[in-house]
C-alpha positions in Angstrom: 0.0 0.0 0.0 1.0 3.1 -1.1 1.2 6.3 1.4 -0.6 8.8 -1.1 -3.1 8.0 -4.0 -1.2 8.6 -7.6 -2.9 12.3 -7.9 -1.6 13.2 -4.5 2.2 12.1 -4.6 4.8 15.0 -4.6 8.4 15.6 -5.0 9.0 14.8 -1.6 12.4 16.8 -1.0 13.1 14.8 2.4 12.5 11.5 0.6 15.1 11.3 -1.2 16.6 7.9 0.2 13.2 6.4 -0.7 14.7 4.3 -3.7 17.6 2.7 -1.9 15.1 2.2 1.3 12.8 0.5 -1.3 15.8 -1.8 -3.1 17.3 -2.6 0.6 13.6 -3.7 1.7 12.9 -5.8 -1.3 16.0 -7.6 -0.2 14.8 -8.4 3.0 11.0 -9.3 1.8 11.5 -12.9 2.3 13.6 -13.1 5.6 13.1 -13.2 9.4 14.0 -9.7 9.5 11.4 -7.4 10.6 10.7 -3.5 10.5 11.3 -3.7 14.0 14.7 -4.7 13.6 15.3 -2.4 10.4 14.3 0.1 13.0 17.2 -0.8 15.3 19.6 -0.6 12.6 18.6 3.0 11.8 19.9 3.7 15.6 23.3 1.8 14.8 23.6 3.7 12.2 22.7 7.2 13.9 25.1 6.3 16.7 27.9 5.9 14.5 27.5 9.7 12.8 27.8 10.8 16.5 30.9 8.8 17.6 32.3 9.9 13.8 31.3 13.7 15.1 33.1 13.5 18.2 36.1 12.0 16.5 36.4 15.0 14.1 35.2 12.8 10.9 32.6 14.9 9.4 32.8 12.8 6.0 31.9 9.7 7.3 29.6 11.2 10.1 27.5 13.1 6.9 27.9 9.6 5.1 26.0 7.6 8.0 23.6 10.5 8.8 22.4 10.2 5.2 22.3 6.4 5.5 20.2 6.6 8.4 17.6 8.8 6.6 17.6 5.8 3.8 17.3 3.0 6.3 14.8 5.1 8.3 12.1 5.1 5.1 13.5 1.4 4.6 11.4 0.0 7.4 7.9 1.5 6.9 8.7 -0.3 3.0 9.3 -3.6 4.5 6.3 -3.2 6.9 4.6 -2.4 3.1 5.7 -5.3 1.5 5.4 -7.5 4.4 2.0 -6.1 5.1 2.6 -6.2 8.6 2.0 -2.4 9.7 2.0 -2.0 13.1 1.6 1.2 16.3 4.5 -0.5 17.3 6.7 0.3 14.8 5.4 3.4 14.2 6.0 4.8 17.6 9.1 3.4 18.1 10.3 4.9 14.5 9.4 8.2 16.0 11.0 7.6 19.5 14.0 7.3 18.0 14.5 10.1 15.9 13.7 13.0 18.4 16.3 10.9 20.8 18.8 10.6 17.4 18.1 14.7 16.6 18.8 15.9 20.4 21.9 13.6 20.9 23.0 14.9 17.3 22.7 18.7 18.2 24.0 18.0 21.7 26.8 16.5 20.1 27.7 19.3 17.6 26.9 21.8 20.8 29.9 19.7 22.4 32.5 20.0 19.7 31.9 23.5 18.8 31.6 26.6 20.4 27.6 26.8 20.8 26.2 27.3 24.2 23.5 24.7 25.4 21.0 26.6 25.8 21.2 27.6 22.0 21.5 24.0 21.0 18.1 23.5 22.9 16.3 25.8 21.6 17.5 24.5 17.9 16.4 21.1 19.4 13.1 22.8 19.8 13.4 24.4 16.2 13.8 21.1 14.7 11.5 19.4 16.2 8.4 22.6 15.7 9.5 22.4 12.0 9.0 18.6 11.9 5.5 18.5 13.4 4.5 21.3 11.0 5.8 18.9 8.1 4.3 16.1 9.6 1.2 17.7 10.4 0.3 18.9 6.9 1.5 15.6 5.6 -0.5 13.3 7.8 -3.2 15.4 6.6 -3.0 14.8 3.6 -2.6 11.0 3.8 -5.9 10.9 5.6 -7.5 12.7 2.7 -5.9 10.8 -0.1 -7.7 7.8 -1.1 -6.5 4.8 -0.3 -3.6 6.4 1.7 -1.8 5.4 4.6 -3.4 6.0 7.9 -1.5 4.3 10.3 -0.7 8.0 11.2 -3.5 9.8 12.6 -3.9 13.8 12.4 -4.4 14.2 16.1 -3.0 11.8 18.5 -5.3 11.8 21.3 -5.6 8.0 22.6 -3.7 5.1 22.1 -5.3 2.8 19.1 -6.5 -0.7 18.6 -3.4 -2.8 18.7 -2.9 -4.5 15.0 -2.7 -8.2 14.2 0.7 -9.6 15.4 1.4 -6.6 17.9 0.9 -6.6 22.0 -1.9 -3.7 23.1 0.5 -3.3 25.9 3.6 -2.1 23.8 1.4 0.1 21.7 0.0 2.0 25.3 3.9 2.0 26.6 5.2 3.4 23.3 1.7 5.7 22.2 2.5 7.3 26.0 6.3 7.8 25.5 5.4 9.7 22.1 2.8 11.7 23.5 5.4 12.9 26.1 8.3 13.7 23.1 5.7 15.0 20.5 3.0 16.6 22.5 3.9 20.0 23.2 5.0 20.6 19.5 2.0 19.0 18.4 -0.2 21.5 20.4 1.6 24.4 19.0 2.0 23.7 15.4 -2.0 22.6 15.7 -2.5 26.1 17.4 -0.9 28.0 15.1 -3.1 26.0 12.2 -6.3 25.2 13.5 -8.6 24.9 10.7 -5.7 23.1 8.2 -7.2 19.5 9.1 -10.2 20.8 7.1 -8.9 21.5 4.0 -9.5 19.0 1.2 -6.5 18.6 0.1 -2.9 20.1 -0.2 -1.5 20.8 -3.8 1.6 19.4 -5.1 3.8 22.8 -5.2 2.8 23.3 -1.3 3.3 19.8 0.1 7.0 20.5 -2.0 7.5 23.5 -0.1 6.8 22.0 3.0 8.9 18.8 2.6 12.3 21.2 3.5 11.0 20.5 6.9 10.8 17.1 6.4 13.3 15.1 8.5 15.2 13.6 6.1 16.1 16.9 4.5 16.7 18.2 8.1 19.0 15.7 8.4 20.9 16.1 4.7 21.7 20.1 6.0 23.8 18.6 8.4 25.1 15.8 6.5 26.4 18.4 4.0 27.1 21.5 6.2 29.5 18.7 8.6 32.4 18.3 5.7 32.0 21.7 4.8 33.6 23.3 7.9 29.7 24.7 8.5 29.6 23.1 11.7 29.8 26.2 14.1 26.7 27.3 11.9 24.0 24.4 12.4 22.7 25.9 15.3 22.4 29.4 14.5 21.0 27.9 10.8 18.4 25.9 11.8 17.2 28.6 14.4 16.4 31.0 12.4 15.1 28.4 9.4 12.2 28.0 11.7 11.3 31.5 10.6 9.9 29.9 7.4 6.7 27.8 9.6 5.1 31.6 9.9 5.8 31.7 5.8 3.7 28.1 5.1 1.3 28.5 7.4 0.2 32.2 5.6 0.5 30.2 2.9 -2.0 27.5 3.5 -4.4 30.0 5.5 -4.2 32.8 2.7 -3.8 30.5 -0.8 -6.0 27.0 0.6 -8.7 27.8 2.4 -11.2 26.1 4.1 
């Protein structure tokens, strides 16, 4: 199952390890292997970028940061292809990447001259930016016919376990996300209130909106690391948060209700 119907699929600018996630999954279609554990290996590989980070090797640091954005798309596509989509997974993919974008930003706080309180409140950028994405996104796939909905557009109770998941590690993992997400959830759905309403979202827009998306997040610092950039992550991605106000009077002024 596809995430979008065929008239709603965009060029997805944070997507962009979506054919290597899809060739890597294929490859695993027919073995023990589970999203669960592709999941894991998206961690590994996030790890690795940090230890590379604190060891000075900003190549190979951008080189694993990029290759946890591929294997990050690569287990929703195995959960496809196996057709065994489950909370579980969902969650826990989640989970993982605000813990993976904090220790990333803590770790470049560490090696360079930012202060922490700066590389908080880019952790909070990040994350605000992210929801917005995500928010308009989900959207969207709840519109499209035929769409994914595993992701719903407002997280409010846990849901129905799936077939082949415990109803115990969907409430333990639905909780831990509520605690991580919440609070950017509430703004971003503050600041849009009436978006969930809107039909649908054009191509151009949902393009627009995809710089947000975490993969491309992720490719900014995968490409500003070699580049000698790294003393301006922080400061960039502070004030790249500017652009939610630009969206958002976008979608309000352009897609109305």
């Amino acid at each position: 199952m596809s995430k979008l119907a065929a008239q709603d699929k965009f060029l997805d600018l944070s997507d962009y390890g979506r054919p290597l996630a899809k060739l890597f999954a294929n490859q695993l279609k027919n073995t023990q292997i589970t999203p669960i554990h592709v999941t894991l290996l998206f961690g590994v590989s996030g790890a690795i970028a940090i230890f590379c980070i604190l060891e000075g090797y900003y190549i190979l640091a951008g080189f694993f940061i990029i290759l946890k954005s591929i294997i990050d798309a690569a287990d929703g596509e195995l959960a496809r292809i196996k057709k065994t989509p489950s909370y579980t997974g969902r969650y826990l993919d989640s989970v993982f990447d605000i813990v993976l974008n904090f220790l990333f930003l803590m770790t470049v706080c560490y090696v360079s001259q930012t202060t922490i309180w700066l590389a908080f409140l880019a952790f909070f950028c990040i994350q605000l930016q992210g929801t917005l994405y995500n928010y308009y996104y989900v959207i969207l796939r709840n519109k499209s016919e035929g769409g994914d909905k595993t992701s719903k557009i407002f997280e409010n109770k846990s849901p129905k376990a799936l077939p082949g998941e415990s109803q115990k590690s969907v409430d333990i993992l639905f909780f831990i996300y509520t605690i991580v997400y919440g609070i950017f959830d509430i703004i971003i759905h503050t600041m849009d209130k009436e978006a969930y309403k809107v039909k649908t979202f054009p191509n151009w827009f949902m393009t627009f909106v995809s710089v947000y998306g975490l993969g491309f997040q992720l490719l900014i610092i995968a490409l500003m690391l070699p580049m000698g950039l790294i003393e301006y992550i922080v400061p960039f991605f502070i004030f790249y948060t500017l652009f939610i106000f630009v969206l958002i009077t976008i979608r309000k002024s352009f897609l109305k209700v």
